[in-house]
C-alpha positions as CSV (number, residue, x, y, z in Angstrom):
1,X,0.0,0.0,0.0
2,X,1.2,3.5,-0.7
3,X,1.2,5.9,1.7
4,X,2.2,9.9,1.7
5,X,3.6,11.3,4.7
6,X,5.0,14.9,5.2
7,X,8.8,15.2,5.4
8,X,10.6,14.2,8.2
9,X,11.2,16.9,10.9
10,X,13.8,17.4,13.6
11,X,12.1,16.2,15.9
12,X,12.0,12.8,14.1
13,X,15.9,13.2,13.7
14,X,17.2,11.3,17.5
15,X,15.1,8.7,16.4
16,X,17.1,7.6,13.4
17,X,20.2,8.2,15.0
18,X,21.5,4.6,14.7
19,X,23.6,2.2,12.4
20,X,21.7,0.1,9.8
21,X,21.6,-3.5,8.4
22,X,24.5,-4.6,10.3
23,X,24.2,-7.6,8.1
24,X,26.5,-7.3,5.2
25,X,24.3,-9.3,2.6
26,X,21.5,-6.9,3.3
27,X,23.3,-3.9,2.6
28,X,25.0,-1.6,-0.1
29,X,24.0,-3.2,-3.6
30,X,26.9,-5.9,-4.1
31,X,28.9,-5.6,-7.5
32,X,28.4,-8.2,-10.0
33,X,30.9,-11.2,-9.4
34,X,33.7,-11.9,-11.5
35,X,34.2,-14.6,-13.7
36,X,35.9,-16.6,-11.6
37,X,34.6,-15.8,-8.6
38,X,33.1,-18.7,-6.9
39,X,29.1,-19.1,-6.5
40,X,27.4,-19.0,-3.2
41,X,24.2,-19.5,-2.1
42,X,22.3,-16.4,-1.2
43,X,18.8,-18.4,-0.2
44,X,17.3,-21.9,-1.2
45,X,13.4,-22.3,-0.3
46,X,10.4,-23.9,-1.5
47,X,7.1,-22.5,-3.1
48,X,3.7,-23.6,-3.1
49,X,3.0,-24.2,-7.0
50,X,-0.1,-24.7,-8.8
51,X,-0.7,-28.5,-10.0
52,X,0.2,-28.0,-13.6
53,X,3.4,-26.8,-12.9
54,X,4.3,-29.6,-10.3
55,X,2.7,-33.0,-9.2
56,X,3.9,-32.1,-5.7
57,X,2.3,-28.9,-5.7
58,X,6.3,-27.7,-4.7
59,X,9.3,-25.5,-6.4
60,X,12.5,-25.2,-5.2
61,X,14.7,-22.1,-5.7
62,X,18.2,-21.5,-5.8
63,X,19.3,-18.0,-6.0
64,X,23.0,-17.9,-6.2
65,X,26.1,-15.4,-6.7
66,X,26.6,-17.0,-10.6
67,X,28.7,-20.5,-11.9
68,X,26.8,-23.3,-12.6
69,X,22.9,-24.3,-10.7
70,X,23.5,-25.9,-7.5
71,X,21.5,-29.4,-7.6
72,X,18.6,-30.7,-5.3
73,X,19.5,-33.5,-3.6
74,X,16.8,-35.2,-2.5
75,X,16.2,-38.3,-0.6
76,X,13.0,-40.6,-1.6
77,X,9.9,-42.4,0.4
78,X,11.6,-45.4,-0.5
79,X,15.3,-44.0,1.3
80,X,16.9,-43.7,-2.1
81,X,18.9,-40.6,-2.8
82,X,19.2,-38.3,-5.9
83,X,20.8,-35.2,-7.3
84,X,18.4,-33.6,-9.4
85,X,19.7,-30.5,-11.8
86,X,18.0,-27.4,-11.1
87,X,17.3,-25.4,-14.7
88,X,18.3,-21.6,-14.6
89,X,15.2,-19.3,-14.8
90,X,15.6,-16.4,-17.4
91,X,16.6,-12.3,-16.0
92,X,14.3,-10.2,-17.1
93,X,15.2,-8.8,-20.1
94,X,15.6,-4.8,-20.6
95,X,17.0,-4.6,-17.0
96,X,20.5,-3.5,-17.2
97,X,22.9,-4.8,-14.2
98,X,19.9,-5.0,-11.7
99,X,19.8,-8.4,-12.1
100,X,22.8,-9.6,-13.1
101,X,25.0,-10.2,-10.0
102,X,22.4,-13.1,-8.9
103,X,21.4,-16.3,-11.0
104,X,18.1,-18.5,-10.1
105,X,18.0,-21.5,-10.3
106,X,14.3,-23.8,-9.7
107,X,13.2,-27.5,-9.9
108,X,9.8,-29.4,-9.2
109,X,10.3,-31.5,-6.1
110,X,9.3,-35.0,-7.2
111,X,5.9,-36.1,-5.3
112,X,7.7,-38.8,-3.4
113,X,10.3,-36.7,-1.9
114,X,10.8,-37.3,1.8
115,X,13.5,-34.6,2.0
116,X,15.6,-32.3,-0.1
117,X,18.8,-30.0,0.1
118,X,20.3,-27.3,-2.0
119,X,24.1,-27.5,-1.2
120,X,23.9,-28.1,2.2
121,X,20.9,-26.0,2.8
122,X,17.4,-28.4,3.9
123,X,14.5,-27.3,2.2
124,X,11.3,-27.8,2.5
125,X,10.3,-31.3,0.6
126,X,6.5,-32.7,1.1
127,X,3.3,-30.7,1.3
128,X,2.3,-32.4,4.6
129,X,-1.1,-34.8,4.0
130,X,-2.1,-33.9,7.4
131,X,-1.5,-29.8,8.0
132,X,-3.0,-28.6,11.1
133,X,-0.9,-25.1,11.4
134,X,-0.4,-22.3,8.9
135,X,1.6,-18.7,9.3
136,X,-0.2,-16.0,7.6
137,X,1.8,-12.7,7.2
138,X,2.4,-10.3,4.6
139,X,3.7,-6.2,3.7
140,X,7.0,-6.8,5.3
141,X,9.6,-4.9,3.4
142,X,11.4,-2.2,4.9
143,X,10.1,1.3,3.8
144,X,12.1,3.9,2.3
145,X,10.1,6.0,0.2
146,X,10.1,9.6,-1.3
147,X,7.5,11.9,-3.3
148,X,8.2,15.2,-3.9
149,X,10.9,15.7,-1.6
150,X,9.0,14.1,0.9
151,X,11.0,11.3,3.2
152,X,9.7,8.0,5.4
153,X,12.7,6.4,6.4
154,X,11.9,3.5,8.4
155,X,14.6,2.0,10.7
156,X,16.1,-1.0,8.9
157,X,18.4,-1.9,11.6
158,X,16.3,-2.3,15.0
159,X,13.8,-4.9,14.9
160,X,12.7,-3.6,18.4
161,X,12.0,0.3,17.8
162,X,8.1,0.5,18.5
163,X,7.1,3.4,16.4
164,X,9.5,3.4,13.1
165,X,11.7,-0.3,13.7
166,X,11.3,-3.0,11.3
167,X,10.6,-6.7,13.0
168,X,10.6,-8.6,9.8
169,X,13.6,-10.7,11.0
170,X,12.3,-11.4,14.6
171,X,9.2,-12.3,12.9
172,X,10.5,-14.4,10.5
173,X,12.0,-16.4,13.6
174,X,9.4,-16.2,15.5
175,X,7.2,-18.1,12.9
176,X,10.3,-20.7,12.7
177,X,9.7,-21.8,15.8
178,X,6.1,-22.2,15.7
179,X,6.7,-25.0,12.4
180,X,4.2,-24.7,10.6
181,X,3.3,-26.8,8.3
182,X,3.0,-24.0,5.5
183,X,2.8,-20.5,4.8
184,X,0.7,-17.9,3.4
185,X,1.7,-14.3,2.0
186,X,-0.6,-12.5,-0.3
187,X,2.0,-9.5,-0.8
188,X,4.2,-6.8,-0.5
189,X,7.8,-7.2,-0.3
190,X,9.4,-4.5,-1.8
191,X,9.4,-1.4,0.1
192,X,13.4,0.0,-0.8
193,X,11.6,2.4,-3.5
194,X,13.5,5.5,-3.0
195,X,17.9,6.3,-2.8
196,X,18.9,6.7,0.7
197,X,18.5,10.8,1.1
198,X,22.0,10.9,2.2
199,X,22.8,14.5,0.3
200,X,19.4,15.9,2.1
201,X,19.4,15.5,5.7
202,X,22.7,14.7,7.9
203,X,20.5,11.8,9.8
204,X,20.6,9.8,6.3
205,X,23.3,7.8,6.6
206,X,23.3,6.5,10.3
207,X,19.0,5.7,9.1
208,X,19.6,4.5,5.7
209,X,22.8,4.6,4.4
210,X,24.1,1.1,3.6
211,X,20.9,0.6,1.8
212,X,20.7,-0.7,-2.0
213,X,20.4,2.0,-4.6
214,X,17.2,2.4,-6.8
215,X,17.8,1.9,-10.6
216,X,18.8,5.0,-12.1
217,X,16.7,7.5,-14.3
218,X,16.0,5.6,-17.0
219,X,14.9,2.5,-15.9
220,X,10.9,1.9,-14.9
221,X,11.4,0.2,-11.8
222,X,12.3,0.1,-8.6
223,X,13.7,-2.5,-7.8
224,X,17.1,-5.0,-7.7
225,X,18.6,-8.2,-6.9
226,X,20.4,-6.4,-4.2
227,X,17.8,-4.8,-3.0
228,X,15.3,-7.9,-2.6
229,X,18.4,-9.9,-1.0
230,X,17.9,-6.9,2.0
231,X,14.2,-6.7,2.1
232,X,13.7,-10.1,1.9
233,X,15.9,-12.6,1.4
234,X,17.9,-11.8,4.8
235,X,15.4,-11.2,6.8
236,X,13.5,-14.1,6.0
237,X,16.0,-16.9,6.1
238,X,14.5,-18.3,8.9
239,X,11.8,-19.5,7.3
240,X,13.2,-20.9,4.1
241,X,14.1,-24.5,5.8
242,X,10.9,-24.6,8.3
243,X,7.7,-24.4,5.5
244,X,7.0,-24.4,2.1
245,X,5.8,-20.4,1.3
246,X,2.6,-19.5,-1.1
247,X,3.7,-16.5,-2.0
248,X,1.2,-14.0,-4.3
249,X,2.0,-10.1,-5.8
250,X,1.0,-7.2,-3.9
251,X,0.7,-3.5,-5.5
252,X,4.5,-3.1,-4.5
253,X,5.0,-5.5,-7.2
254,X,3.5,-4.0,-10.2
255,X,5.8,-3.8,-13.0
256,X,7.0,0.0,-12.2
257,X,7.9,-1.1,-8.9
258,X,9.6,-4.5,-7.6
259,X,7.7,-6.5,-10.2
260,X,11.0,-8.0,-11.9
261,X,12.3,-8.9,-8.8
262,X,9.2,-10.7,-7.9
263,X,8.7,-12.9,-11.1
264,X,12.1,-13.1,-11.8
265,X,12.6,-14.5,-7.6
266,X,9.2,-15.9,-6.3
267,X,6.2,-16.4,-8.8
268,X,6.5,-20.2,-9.0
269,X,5.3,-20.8,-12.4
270,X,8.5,-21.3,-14.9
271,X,7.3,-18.7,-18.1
272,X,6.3,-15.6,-16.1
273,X,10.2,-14.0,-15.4
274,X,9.3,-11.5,-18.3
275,X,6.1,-10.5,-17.1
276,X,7.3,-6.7,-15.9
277,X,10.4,-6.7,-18.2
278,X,10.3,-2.9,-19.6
279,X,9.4,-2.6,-23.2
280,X,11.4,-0.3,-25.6
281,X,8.8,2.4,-26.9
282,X,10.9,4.8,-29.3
283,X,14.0,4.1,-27.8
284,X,12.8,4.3,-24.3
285,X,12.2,1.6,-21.8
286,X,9.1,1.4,-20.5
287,X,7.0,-0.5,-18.0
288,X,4.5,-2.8,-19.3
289,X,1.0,-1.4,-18.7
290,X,-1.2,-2.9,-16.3
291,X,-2.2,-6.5,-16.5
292,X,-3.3,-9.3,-14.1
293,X,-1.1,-12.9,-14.6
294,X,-3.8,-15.9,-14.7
295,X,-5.0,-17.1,-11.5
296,X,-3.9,-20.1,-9.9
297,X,-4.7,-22.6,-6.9
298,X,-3.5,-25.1,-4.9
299,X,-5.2,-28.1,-2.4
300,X,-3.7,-28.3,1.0
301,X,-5.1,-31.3,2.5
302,X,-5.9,-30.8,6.3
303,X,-6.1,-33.1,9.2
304,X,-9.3,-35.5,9.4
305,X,-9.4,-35.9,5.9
306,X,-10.1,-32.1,5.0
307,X,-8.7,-30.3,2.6
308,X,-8.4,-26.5,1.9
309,X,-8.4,-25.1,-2.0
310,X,-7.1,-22.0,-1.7
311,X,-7.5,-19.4,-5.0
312,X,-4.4,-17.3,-5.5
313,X,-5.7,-13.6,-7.1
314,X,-3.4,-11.3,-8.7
315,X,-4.5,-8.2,-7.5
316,X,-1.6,-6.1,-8.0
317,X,-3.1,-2.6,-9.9
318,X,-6.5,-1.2,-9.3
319,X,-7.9,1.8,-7.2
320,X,-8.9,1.9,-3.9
321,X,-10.8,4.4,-3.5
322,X,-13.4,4.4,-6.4
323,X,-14.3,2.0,-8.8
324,X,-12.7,2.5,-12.3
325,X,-13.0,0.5,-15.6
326,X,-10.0,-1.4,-14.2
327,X,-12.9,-3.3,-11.7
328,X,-14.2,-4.9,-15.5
329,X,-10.7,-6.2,-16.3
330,X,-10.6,-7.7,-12.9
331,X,-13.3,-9.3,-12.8
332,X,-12.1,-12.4,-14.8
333,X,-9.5,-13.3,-12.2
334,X,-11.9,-13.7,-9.7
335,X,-14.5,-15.7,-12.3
336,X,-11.5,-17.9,-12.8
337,X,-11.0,-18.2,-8.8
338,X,-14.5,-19.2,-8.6
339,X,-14.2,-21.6,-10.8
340,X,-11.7,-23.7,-9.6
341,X,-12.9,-23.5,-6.2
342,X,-16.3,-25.2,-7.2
343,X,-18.3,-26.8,-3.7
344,X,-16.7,-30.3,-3.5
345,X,-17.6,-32.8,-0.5
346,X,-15.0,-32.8,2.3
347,X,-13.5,-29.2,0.6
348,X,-13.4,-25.4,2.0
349,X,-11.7,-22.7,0.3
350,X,-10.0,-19.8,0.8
351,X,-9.1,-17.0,-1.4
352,X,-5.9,-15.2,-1.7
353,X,-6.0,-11.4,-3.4
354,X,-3.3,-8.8,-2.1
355,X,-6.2,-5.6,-2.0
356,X,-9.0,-6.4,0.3
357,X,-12.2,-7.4,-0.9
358,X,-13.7,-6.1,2.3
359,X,-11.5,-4.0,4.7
360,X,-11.2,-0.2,5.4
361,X,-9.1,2.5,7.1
362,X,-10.3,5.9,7.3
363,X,-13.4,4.3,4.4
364,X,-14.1,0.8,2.4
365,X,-11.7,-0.2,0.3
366,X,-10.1,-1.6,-2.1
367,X,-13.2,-0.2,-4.5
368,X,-12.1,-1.8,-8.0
369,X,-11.8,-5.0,-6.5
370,X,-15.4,-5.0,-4.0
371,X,-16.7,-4.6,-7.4
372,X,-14.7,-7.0,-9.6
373,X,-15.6,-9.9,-7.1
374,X,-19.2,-9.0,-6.8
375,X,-21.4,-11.9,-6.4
376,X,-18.2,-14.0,-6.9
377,X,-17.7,-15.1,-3.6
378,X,-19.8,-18.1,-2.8
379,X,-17.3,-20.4,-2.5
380,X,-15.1,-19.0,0.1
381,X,-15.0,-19.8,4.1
382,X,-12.4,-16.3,4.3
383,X,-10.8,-14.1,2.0
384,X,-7.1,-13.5,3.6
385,X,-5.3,-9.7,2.1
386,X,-3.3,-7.5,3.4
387,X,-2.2,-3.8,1.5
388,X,-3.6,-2.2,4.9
389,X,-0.8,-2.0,7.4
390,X,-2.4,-3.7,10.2
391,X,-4.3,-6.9,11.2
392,X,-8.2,-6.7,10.9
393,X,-11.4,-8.9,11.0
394,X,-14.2,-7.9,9.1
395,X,-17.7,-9.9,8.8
396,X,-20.4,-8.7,6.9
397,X,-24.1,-10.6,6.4
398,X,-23.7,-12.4,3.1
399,X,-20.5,-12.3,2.6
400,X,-17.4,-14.7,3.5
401,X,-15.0,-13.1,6.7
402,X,-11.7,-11.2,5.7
403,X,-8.8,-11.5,7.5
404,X,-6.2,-9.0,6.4
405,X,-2.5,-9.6,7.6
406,X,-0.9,-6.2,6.6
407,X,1.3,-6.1,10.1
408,X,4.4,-8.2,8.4
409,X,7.1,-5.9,9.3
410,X,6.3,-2.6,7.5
411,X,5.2,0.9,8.8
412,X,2.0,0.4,10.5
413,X,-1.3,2.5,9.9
414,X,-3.1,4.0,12.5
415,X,-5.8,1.9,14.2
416,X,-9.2,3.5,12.3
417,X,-11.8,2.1,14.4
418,X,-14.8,0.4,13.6
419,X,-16.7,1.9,10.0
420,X,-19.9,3.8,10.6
421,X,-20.9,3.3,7.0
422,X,-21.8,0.2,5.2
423,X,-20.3,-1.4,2.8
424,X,-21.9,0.0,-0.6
425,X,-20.8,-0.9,-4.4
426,X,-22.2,-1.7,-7.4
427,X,-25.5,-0.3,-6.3
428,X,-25.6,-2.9,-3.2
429,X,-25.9,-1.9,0.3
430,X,-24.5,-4.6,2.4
431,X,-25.0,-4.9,6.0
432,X,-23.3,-3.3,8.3
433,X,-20.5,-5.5,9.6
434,X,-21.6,-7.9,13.1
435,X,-17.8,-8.5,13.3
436,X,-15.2,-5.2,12.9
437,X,-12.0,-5.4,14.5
438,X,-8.6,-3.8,14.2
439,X,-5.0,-4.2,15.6
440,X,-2.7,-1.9,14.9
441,X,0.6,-4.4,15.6
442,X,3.5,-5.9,14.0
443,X,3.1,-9.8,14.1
444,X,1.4,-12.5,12.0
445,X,-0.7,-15.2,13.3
446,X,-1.0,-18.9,12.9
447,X,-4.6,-20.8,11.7
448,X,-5.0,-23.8,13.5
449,X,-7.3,-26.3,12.0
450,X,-10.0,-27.3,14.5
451,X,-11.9,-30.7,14.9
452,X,-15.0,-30.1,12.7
453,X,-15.0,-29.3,9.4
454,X,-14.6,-25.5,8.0
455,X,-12.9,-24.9,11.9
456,X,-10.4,-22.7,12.5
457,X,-8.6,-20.8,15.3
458,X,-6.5,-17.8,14.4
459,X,-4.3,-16.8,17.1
460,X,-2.1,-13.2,16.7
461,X,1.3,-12.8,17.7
462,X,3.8,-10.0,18.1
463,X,7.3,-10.0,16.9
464,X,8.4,-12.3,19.5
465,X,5.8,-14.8,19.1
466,X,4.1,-13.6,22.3
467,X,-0.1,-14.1,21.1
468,X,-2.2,-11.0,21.8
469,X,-5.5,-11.6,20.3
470,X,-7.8,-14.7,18.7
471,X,-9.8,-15.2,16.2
472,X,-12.7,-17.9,16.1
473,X,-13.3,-18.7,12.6
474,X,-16.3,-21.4,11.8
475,X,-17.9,-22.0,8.6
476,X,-18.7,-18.5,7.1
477,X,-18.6,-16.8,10.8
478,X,-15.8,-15.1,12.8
479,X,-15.0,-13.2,16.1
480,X,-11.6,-12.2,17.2
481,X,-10.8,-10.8,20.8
């Protein structure tokens, strides 16, 4: 979610006073390695992938420093072991040097895998046949952000800070040790959009200063290899070995943003690394215009014989406010979502779209996409978003509960309160919510499957893992306290 705040006063200044990303890897963009340098790994995890692309339903990844693909070396159901080569997945094309210090490298993991490594590294092997625990988080990326002259700087360095900190590493661990059994993120990563303002303000460099560089003039993005190995691939290396990740595009990942980086790194289908490469328009580059990539799903199947389809929306453009001709173009992605999550016996579904469907701040939003999923949302026992930057529970007659997970690590909203309005769009007046409740913290929280069918318990937890608040979610219901 993009937000505008005023520039940064001196009154902000002490609070920025420290040094940031002591962590070498997630600092000062790296130069591309030489030729004879020798490759390292910078992160091996595993992604939740839609059928087609894998029987197991799981990709590995292998981003590396260059030389040849590291292999996966698997070991089988029936104790046999195998080195598998992993293929290399194309750069985006048009982006300079923003992508060329890294190579990735992926592989289906065979359906009878027990366990698998990339060179030395476990990762994540088997979708479980039994999951009872999931991790939901998502807008985690450390924000430094400019518009016209105007600063947020958040502080990369201290995980602790209450006010402008950013947890996103003590979260990460925190979920590691609550092993879940997989993981859900429906967006926002990228949130290094803007040069460290080092030549502005004499704070600058002890706040951001060993940050990556944005691509220079010239180039329609934001983003780099160096800069998603600081906002996320750091940070979140404690989860890599614990869980395999469904991992969707938020609005920080549209093409004019971190979009490269996220095909290129973390959409798990093998053709979509081009998807945000900039176009050359009269000798110009130029980001591709706004499109949605298809939408996919996935069956997780649950404890007691239950299984969970959940329907992964790419919501990454649209307007939040009012509802624009874009709504008509989304539409099909959520047709398509409906489709594949048709009523089975023994099956719930969930669905998975970065903007909310139903949420609000200061009023409703995400407008385009209330309207695009109009009267498309049968099938669904919770629609689970983020792009608002806290955790919030809404229920409204009719409709499925959202849960939106916006507290992953960067700055939070306010808290707005409970909405005094209805929810109106399309010419529908929906009734007024009977559940509405905000917390403005950093955490994530962890669904528990319950003993009866379309049961669930949604416990939220700070930073440290410490839970503050539950939700009770049953059938199409939900409370949280």
């Amino acid at each position: 979610m993009t937000r505008r705040l005023g520039p940064l006063t001196p009154a902000l200044i002490p609070a920025l006073l420290l040094p940031l990303l002591s962590a070498p890897p997630a600092g000062a963009a790296e130069p591309a390695p030489q030729a004879t340098a020798k490759s390292s790994l910078v992160a091996a995890f595993t992604l939740v992938a839609p059928p087609s692309v894998a029987a197991s339903q799981l990709v590995t990844r292998a981003v590396t420093t260059g030389g040849p693909c590291p292999t996966l070396d698997v070991i089988y159901s029936n104790k046999s072991k195998k080195s598998l080569p992993m293929s290399v997945r194309s750069r985006p094309g048009n982006t300079g040097s923003y992508f060329t210090d890294v190579k990735v490298c992926s592989r289906a993991v065979p359906s009878t895998t027990k366990s698998a490594s990339v060179s030395g590294r476990r990762v994540p092997a088997t979708l479980s046949s039994n999951i009872r625990r999931m991790a939901l988080f998502a807008d985690t990326g450390c924000r430094i952000s400019e518009y016209k002259g105007n600063y947020e700087v958040q502080r990369c360095d201290q995980p602790n800070d209450p006010t402008r900190g950013w947890p996103l590493n003590s979260i990460a661990k925190a979920i590691a040790a609550d092993k879940p059994d997989v993981i859900l993120n429906p967006g926002d990563y990228f949130y290094r959009e803007a040069d460290c303002p080092v030549g502005l303000f004499t704070w600058a460099q002890a706040a951001c200063g060993t940050s990556p560089d944005v691509p220079v003039s010239g180039y329609p993005f934001k983003d780099s290899a160096a800069g998603w190995r600081a906002d996320v691939f750091t940070p979140m290396a404690p989860l890599f070995p614990v869980a395999p990740i469904a991992m969707l595009r938020g609005n920080h990942e549209a093409c004019d943003r971190g979009g490269n980086g996220f095909f290129y790194f973390l959409d798990p289908r093998p053709t979509t690394s081009n998807t945000c490469a900039p176009v050359i328009v009269n000798g110009q580059r130029q980001a591709p215009g706004p499109a949605t990539t298809a939408t996919w799903s996935a069956t997780l199947d649950l404890i007691q014989g239950r299984s969970l389809k959940i329907a992964m929306v790419d919501s990454a453009y649209g307007n939040d406010l009012a509802v624009t001709p874009w709504a008509k173009t989304q539409q099909a992605s959520y047709a398509s979502a409906a489709a594949q999550t048709k009523p089975t016996a023994g099956q719930e579904s969930w669905l998975l779209t970065h903007r909310p469907v139903i949420g609000h701040n200061s009023r409703w939003t995400s407008a385009d996409q209330t309207a695009a999923a109009q009267g498309l949302l049968d099938n669904y026992n919770l629609v689970l978003s983020s792009h608002i930057h806290f955790t919030q529970a809404i229920k409204i007659p009719t409709l499925p509960p959202s849960l939106i997970m916006g507290n992953g690590g960067t700055s939070l909203d306010r808290n707005p309160g409970t909405m005094t309005t209805p929810l109106q769009s399309q010419g529908t007046m929906y009734q007024m919510a009977t559940t509405d409740w905000t917390v403005a913290r950093w955490g994530y929280a962890i669904a528990t499957a319950g003993s009866q069918s379309r049961q669930w318990t949604i416990t939220h937890k700070d930073q440290n893992g410490s839970p503050f608040a539950k939700c009770a979610l049953k059938s199409r219901t939900m409370t949280c306290s």
